[in-house]
Backbone of each chain as ProteinMPNN parsed JSONL, in Angstrom:
{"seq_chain_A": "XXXXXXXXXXXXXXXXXXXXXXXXXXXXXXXXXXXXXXXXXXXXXXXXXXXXXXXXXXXXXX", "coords_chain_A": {"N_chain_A": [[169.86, 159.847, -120.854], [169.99, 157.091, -123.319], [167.101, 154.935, -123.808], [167.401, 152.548, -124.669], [168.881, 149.603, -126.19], [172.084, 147.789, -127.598], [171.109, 146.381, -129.093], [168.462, 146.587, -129.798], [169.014, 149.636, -130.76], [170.75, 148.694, -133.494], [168.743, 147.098, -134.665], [166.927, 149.558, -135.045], [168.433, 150.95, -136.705], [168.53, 149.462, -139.187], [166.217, 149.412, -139.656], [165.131, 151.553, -140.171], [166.835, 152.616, -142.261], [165.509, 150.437, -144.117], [163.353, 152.008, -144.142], [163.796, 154.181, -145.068], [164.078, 153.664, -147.981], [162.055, 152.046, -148.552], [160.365, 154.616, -148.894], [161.691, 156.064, -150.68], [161.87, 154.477, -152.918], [158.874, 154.011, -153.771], [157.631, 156.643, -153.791], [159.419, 156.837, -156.059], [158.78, 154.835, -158.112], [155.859, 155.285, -158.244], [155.189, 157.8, -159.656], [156.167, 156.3, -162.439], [154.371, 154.476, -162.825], [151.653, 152.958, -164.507], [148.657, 151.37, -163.697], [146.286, 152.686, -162.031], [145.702, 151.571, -159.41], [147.856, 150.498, -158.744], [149.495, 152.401, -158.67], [148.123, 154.192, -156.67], [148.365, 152.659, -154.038], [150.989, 153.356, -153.752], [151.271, 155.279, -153.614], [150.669, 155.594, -151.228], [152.406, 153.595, -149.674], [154.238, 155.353, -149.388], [153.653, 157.437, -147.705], [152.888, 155.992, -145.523], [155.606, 155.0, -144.747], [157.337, 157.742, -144.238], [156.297, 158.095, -141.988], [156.718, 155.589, -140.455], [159.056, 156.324, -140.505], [159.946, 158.341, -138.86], [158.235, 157.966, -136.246], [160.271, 155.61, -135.36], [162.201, 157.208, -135.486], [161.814, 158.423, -132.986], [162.945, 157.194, -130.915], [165.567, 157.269, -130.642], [166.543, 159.348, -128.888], [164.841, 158.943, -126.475]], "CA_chain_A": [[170.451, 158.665, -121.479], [168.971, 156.551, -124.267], [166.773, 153.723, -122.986], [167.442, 151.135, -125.345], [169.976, 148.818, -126.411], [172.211, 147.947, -128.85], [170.495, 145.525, -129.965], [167.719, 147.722, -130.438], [169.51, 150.37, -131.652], [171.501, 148.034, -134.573], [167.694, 146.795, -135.44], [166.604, 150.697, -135.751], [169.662, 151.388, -137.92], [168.213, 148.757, -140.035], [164.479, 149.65, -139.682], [164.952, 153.337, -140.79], [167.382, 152.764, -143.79], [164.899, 149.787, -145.106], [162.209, 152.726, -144.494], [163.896, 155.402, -146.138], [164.304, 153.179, -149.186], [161.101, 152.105, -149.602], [159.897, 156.036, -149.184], [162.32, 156.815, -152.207], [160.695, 153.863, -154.441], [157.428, 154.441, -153.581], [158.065, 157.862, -154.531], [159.569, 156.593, -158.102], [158.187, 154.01, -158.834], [154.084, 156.274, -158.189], [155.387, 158.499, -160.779], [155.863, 155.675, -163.549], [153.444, 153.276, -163.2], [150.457, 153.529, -165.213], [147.918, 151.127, -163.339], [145.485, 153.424, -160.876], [145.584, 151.413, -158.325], [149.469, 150.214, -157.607], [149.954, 153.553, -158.312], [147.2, 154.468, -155.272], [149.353, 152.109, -152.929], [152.744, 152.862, -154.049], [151.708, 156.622, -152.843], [150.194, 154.902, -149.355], [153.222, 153.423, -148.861], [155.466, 156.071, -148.998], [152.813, 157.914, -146.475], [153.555, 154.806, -144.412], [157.255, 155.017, -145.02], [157.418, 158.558, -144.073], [155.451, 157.938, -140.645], [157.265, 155.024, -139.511], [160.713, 157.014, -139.818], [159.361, 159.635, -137.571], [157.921, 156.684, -134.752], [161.423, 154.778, -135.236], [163.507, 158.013, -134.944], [161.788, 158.968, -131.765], [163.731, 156.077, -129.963], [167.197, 157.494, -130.454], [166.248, 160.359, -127.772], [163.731, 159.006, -125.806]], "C_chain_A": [[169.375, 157.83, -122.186], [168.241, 155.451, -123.113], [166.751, 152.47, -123.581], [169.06, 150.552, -125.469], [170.661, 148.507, -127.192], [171.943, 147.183, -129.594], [169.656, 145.851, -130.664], [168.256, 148.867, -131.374], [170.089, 149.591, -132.916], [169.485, 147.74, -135.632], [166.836, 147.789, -136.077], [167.19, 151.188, -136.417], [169.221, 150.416, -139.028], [166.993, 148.972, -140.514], [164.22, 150.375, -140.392], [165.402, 153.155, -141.792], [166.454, 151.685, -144.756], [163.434, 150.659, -145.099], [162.086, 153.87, -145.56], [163.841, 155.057, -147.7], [162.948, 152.666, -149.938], [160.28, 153.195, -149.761], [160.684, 156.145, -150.569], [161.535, 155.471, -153.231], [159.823, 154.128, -154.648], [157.292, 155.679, -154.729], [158.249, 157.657, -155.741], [159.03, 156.068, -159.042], [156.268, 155.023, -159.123], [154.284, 156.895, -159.24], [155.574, 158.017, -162.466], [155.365, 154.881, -163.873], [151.873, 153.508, -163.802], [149.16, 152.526, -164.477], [147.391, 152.335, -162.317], [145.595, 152.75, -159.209], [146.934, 151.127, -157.711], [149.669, 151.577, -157.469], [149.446, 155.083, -156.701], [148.301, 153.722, -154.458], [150.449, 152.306, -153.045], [152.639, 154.77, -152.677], [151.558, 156.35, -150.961], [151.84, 154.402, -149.045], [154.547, 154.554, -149.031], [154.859, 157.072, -147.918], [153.497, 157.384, -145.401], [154.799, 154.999, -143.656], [157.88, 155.901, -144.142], [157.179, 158.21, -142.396], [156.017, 157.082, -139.61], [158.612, 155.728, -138.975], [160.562, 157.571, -138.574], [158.899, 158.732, -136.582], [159.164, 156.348, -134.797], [162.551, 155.632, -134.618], [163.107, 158.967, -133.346], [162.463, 158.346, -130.482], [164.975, 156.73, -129.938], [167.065, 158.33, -129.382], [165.7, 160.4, -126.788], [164.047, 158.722, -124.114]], "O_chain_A": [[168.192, 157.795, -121.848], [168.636, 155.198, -121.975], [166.193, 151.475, -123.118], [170.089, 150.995, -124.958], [170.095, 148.863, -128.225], [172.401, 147.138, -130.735], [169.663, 145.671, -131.882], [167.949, 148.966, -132.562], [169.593, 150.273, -133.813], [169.17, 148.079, -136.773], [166.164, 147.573, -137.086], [166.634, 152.114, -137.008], [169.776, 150.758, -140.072], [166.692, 148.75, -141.687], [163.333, 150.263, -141.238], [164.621, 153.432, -142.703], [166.497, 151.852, -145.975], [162.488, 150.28, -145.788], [161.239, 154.316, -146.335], [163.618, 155.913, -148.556], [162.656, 152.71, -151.133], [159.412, 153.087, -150.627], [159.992, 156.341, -151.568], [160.739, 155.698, -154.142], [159.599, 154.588, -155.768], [157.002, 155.695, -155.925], [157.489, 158.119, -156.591], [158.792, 156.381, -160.209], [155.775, 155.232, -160.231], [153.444, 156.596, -160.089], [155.343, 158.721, -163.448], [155.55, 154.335, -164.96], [151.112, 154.346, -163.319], [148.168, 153.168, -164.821], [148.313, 152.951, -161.783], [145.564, 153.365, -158.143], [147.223, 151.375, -156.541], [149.978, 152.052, -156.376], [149.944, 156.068, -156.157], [149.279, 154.436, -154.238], [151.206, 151.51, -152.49], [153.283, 155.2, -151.72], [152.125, 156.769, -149.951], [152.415, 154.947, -148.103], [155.71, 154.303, -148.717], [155.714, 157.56, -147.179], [154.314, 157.881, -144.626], [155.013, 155.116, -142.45], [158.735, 155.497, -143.354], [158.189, 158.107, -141.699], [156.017, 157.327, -138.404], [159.118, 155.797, -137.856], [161.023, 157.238, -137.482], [159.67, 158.974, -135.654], [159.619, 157.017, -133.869], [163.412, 155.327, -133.793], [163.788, 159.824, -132.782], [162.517, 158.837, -129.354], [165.483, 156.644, -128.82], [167.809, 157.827, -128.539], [165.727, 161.381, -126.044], [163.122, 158.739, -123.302]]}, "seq_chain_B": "XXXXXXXXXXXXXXXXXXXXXXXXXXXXXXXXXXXXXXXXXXXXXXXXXXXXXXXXXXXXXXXXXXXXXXXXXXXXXXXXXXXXXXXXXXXXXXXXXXXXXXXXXXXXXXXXXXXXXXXXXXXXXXXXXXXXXXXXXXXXXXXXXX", "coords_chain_B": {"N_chain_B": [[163.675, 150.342, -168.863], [161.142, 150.185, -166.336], [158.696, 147.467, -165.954], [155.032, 147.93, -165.015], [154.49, 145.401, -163.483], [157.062, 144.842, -162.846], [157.243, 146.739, -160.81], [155.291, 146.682, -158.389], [156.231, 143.73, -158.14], [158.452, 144.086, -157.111], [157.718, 145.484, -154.215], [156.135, 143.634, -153.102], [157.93, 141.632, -152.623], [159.82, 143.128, -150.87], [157.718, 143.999, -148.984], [157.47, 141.983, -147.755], [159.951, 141.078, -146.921], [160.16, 143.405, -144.749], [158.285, 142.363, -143.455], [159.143, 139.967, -142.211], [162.129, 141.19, -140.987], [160.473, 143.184, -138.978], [159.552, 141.501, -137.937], [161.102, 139.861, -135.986], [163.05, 141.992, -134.945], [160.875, 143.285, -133.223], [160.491, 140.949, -131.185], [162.817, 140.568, -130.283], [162.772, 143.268, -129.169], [163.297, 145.078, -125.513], [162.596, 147.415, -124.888], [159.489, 148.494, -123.607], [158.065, 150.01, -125.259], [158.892, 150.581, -127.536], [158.668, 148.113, -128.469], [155.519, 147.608, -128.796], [155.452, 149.312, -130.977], [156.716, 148.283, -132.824], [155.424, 146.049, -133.414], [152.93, 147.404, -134.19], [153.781, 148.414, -136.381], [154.186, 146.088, -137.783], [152.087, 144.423, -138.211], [150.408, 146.301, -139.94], [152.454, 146.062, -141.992], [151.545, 143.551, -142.579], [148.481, 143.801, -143.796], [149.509, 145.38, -145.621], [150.806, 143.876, -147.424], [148.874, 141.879, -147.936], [147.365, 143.384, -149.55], [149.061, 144.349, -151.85], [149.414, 142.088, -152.758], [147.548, 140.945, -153.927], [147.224, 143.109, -155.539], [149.446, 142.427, -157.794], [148.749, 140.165, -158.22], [146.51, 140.358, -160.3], [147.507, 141.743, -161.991], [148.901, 139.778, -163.249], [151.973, 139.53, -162.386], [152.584, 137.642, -161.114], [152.149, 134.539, -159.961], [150.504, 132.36, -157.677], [151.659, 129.856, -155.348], [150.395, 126.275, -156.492], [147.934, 124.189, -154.871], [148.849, 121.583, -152.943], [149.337, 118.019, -153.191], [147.048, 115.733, -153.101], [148.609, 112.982, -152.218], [151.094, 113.093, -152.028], [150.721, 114.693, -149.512], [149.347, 113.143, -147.834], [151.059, 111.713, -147.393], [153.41, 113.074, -146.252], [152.04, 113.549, -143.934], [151.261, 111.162, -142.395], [154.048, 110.603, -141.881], [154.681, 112.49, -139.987], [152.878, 111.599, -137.855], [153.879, 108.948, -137.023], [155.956, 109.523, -136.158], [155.33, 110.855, -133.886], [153.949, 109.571, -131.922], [155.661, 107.714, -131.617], [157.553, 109.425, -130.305], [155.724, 110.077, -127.676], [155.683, 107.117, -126.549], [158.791, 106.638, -126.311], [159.068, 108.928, -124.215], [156.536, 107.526, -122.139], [157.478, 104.976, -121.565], [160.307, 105.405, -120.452], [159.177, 107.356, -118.003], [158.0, 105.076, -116.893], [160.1, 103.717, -116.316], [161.534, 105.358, -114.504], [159.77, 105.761, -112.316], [159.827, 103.243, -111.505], [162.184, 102.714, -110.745], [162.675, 104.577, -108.79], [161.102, 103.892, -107.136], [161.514, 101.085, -105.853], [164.455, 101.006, -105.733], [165.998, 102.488, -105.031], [168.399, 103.989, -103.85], [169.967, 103.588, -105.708], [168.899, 104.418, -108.005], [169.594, 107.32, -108.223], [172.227, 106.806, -108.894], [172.218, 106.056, -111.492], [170.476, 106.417, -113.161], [170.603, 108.554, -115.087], [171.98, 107.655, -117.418], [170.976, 105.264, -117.715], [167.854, 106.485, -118.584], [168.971, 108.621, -120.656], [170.22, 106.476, -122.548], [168.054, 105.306, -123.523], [166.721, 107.715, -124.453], [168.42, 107.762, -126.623], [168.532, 105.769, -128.332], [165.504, 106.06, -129.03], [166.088, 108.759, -130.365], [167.516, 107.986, -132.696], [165.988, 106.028, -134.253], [164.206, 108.571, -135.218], [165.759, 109.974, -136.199], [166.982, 107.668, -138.435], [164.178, 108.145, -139.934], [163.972, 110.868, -141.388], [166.276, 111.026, -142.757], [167.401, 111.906, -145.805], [168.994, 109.892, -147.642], [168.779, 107.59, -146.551], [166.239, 105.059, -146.346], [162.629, 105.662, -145.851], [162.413, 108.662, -146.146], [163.927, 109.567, -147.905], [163.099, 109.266, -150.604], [160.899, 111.438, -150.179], [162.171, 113.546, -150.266], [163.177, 113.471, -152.603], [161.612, 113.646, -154.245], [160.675, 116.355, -154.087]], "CA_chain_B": [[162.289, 150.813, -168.106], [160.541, 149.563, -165.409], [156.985, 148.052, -166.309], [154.018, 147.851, -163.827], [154.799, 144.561, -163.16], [158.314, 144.926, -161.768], [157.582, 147.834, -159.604], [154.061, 146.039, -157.957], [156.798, 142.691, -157.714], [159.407, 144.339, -156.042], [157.333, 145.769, -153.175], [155.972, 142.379, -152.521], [159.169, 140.85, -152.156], [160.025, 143.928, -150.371], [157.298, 143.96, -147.952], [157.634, 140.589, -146.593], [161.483, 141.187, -145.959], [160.136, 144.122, -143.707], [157.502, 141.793, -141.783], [160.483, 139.503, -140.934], [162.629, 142.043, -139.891], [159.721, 143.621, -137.894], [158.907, 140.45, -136.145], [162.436, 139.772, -135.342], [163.152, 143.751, -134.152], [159.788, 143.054, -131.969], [160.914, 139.784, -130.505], [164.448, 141.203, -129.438], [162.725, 144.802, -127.904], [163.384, 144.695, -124.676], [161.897, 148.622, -124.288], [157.863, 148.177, -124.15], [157.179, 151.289, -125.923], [159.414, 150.565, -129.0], [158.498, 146.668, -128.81], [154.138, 147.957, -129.107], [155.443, 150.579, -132.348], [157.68, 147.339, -133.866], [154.361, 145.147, -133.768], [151.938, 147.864, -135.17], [154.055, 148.262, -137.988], [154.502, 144.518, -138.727], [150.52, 144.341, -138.258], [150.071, 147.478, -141.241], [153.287, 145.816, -142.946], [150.763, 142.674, -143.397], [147.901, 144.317, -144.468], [150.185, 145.984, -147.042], [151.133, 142.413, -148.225], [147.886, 141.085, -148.55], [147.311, 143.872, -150.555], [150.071, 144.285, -153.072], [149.636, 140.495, -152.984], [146.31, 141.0, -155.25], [147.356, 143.713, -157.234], [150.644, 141.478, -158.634], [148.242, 138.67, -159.155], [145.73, 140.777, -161.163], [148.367, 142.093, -162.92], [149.836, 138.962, -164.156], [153.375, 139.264, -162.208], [153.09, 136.69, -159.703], [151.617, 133.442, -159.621], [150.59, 131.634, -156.545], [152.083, 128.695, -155.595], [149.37, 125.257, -156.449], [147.558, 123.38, -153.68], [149.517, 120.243, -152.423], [148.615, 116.235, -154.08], [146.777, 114.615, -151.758], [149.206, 111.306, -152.192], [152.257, 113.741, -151.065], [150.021, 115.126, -147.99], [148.959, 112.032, -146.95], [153.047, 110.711, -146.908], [153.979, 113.851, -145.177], [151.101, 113.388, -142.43], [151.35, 110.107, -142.018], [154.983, 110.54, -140.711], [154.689, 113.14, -138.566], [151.612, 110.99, -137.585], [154.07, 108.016, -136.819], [156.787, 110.296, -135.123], [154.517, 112.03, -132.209], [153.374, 108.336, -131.813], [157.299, 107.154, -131.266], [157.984, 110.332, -129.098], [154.812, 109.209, -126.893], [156.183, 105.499, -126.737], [159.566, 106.503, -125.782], [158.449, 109.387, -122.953], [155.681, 107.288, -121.197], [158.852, 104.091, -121.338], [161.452, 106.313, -119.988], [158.388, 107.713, -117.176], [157.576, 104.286, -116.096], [161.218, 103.351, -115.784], [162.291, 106.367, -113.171], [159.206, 105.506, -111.372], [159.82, 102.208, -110.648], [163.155, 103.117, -110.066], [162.387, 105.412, -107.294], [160.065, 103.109, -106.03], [162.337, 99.975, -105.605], [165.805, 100.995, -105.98], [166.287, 103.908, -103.474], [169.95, 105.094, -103.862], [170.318, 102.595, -107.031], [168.008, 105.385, -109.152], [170.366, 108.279, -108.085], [173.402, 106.857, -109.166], [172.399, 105.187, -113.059], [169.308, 107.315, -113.89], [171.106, 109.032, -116.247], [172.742, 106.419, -118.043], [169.654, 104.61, -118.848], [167.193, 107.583, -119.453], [170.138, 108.903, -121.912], [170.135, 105.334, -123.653], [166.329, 104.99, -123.972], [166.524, 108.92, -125.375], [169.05, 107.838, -127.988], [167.678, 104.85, -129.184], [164.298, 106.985, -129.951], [166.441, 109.498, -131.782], [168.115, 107.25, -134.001], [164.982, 106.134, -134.988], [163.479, 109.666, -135.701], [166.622, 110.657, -137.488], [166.286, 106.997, -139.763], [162.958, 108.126, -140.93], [164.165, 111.556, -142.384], [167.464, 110.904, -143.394], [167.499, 111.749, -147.104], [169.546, 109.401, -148.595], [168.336, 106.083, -146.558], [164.888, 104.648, -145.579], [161.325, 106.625, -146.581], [162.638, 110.029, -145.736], [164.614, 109.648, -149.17], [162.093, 109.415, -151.389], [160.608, 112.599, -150.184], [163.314, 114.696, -150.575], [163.909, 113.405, -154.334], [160.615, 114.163, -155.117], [160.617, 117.647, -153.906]], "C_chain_B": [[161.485, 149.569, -166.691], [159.127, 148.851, -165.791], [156.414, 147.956, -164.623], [154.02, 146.825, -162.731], [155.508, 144.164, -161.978], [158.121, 145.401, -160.397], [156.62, 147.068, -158.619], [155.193, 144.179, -157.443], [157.954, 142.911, -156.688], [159.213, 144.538, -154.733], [156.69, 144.509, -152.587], [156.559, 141.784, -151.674], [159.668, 142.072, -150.67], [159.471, 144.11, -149.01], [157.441, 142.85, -147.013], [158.971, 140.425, -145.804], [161.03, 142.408, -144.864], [159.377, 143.753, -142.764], [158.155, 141.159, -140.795], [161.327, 140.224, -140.465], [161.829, 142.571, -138.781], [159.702, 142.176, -137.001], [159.814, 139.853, -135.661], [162.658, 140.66, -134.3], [162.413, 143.422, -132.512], [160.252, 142.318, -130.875], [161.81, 139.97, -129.609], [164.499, 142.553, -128.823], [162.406, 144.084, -126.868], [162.421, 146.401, -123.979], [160.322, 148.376, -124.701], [157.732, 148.982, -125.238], [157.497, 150.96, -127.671], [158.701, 148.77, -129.744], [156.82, 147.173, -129.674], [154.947, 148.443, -130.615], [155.963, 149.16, -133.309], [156.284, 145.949, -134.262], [153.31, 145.705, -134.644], [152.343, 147.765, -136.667], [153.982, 146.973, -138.578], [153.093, 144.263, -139.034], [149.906, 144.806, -139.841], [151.277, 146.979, -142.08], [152.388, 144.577, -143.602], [149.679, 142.593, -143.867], [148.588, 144.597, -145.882], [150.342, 144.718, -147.936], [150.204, 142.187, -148.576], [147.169, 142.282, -149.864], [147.852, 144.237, -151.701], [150.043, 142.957, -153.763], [148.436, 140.228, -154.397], [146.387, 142.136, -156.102], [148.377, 143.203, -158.117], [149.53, 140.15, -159.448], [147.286, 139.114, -160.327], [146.556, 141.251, -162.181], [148.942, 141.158, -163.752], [151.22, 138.761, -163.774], [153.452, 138.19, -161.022], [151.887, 135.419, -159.589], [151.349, 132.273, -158.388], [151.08, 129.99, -156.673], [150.405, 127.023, -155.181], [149.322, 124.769, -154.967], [148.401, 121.867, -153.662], [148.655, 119.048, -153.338], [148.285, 115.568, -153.025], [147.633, 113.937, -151.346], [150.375, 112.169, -151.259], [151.523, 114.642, -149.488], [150.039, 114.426, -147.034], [150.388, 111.35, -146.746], [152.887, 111.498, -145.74], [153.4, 114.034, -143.374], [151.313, 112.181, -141.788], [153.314, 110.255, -141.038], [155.367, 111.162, -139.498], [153.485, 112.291, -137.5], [152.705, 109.653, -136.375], [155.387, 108.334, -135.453], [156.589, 110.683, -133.99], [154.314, 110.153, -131.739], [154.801, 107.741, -130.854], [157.367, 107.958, -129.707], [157.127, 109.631, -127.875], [155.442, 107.914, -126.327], [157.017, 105.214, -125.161], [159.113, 107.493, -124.582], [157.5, 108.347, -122.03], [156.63, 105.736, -120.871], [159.556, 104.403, -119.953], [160.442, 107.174, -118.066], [157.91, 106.411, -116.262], [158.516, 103.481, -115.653], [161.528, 104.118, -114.861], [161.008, 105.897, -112.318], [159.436, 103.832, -110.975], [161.602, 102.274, -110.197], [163.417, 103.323, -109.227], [161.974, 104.644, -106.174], [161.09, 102.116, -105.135], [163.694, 100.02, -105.142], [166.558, 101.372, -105.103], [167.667, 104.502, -104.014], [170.611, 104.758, -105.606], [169.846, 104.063, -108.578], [169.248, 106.699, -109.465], [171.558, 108.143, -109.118], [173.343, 106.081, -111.016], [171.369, 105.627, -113.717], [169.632, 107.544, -115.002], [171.637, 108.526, -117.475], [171.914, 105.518, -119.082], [168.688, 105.298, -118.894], [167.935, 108.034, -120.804], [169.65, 107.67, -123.045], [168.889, 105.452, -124.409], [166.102, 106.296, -125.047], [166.951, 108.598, -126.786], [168.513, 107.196, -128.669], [165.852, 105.564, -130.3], [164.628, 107.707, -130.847], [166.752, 108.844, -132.452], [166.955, 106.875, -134.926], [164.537, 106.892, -135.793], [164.492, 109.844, -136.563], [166.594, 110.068, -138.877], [165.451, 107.354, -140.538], [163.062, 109.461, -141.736], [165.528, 111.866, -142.844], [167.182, 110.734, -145.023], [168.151, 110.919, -147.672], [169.289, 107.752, -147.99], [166.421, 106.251, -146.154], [163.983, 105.664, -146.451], [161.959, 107.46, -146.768], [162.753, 110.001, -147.406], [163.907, 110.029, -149.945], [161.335, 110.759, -151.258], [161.383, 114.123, -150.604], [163.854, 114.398, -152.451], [162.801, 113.758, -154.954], [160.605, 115.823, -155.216], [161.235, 118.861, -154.792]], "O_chain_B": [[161.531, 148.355, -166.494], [158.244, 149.688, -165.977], [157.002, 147.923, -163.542], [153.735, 147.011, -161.548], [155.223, 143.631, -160.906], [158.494, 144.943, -159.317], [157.34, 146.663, -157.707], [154.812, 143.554, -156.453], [158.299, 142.19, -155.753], [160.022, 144.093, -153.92], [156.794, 144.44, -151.362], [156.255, 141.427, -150.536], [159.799, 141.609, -149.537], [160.179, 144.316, -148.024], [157.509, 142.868, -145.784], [159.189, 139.949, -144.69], [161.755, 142.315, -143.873], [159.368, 144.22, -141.625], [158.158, 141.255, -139.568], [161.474, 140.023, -139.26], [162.311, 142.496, -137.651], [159.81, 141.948, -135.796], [159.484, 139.128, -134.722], [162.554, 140.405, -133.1], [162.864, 143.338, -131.37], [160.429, 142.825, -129.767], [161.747, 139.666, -128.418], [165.449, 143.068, -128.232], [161.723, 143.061, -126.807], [161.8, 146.467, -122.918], [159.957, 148.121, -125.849], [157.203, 148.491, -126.236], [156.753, 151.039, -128.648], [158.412, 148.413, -130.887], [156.771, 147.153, -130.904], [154.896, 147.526, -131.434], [155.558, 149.067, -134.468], [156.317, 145.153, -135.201], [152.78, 145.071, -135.557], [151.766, 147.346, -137.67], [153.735, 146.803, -139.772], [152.86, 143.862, -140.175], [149.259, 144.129, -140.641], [151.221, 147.539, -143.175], [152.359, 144.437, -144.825], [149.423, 141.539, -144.45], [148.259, 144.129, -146.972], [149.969, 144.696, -149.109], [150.193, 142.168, -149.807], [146.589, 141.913, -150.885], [147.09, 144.466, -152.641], [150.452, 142.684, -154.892], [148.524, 139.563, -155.429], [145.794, 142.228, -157.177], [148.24, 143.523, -159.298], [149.505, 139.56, -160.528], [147.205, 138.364, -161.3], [146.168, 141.093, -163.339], [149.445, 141.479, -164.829], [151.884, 138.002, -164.479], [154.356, 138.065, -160.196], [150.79, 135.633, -159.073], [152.13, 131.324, -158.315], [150.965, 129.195, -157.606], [149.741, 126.843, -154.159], [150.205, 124.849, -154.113], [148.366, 121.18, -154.683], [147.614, 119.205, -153.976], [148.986, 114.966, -152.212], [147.789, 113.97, -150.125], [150.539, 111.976, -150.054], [152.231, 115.074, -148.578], [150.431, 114.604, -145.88], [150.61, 110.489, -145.895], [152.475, 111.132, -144.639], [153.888, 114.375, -142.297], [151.557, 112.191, -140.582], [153.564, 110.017, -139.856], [155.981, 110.799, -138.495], [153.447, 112.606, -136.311], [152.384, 109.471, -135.201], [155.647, 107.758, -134.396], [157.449, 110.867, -133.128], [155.089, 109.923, -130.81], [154.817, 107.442, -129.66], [157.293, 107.52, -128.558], [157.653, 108.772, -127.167], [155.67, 108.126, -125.136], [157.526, 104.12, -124.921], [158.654, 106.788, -123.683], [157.893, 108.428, -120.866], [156.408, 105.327, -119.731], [159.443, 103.899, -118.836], [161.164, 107.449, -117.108], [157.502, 106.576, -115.112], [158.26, 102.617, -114.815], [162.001, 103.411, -113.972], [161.465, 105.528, -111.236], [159.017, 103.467, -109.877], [161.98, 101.723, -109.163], [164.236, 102.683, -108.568], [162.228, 104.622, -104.97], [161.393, 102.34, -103.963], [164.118, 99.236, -104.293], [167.504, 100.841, -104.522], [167.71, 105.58, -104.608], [171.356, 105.393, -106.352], [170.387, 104.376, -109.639], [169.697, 106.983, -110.576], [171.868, 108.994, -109.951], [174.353, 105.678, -111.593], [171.249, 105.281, -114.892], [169.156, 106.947, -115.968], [171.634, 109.197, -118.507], [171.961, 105.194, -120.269], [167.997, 104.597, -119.633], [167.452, 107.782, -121.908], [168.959, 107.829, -124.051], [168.741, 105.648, -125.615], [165.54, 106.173, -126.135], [166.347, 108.89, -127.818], [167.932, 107.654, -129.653], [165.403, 105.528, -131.446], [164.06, 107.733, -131.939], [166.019, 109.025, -133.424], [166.874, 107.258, -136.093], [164.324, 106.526, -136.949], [164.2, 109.885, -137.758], [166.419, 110.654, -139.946], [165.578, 107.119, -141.739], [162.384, 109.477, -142.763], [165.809, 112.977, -143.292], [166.811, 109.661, -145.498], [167.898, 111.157, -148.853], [169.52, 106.787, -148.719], [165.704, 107.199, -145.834], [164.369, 106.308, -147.427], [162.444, 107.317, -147.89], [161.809, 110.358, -148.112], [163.918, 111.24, -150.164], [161.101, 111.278, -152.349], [161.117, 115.239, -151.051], [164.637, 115.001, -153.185], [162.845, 114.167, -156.114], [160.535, 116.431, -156.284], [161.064, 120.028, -154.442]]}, "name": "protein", "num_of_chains": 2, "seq": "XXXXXXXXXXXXXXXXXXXXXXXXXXXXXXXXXXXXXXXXXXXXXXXXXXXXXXXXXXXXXXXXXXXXXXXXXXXXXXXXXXXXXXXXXXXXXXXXXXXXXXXXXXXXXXXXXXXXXXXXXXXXXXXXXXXXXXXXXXXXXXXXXXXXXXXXXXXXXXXXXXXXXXXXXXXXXXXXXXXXXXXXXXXXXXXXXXXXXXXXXXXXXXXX"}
């Protein structure tokens, strides 16, 4: 049985979909921005992005 | 099209809505393990800020907001200045009334404590509320400038 709550759970249903979203900008936006460097952090944060899903979605099972 | 601008302004805005959600999330885990993971991220979510924060400004999309006017500093201090002062006033009042209460009264304290602590409370609020009530007294003036 899970060990959280649904309070928790409602705030990781929120956590993950505002992670997955900024993985897909990240993602779009890296591909049309012409500065070097947002375009350096845009790819970091979809690294980020990626990384937290995977920590956040280890709670549903744990 | 998007320019450089936008995309570098959006994640700004973007990141800071994910520090307050994180430090909400955090606040309201009640499981350790998830509470620790909901703080690192908010930690590396404000790094991220302070850094997107200087590539928007180098860029030209985001302008910080100016340093305060002395004259409006010195209002705004001065009343919180005059407020803690009040609070003080009325607490060490209200502290030297139940003690002599106690002292003297004996059964008298029990039964009207409340009655006149209450009063003494209100009277202080009314005060505090006078002084930032927007539309009478000082307060006003602050709020029309703003």
């Amino acid at each position: 049985m899970a060990q959280i709550s649904n309070m928790e759970l409602e705030n990781l249903r929120h956590l993950i979909s505002s992670e997955q979203l900024c993985y897909a900008k990240a993602k779009v936006f890296a591909q049309h921005v012409n500065d070097p460097q947002l375009k350096n952090y845009l790819e970091k944060q979809a690294r980020s992005a990626e990384q937290s899903i995977q920590n956040l979605n280890q709670f549903f099972f744990s | 099209m998007l320019r450089d601008q936008d995309c570098a302004l959006d994640f700004l805005f973007g990141v800071k809505a994910s520090i307050m959600d994180l430090t909400r999330a955090a606040v309201e885990a009640e499981n350790p393990r998830l509470k620790q993971v909901l703080i690192q991220m908010r930690n590396q979510a404000e790094q991220s800020h302070e850094e997107i924060y200087k590539i928007t400004e180098r860029l030209n999309a985001y302008i910080s907001a100016a340093p305060a006017e002395y004259q409006h500093l010195h209002r705004v201090s001065q009343f919180f200045q005059q407020n803690q002062q009040d609070m003080q006033r009325t607490f060490a009042e209200n502290q030297q009334y139940a003690g002599m209460a106690s002292t003297y009264q004996g059964s008298y304290y029990g039964q009207n404590y409340g009655e006149t602590s209450a009063s003494g409370q209100y009277q202080g609020g009314t005060s505090y509320y006078e002084n930032i009530n927007p539309v009478q007294g000082q307060g006003s003036q602050y709020y029309r400038n703003k």
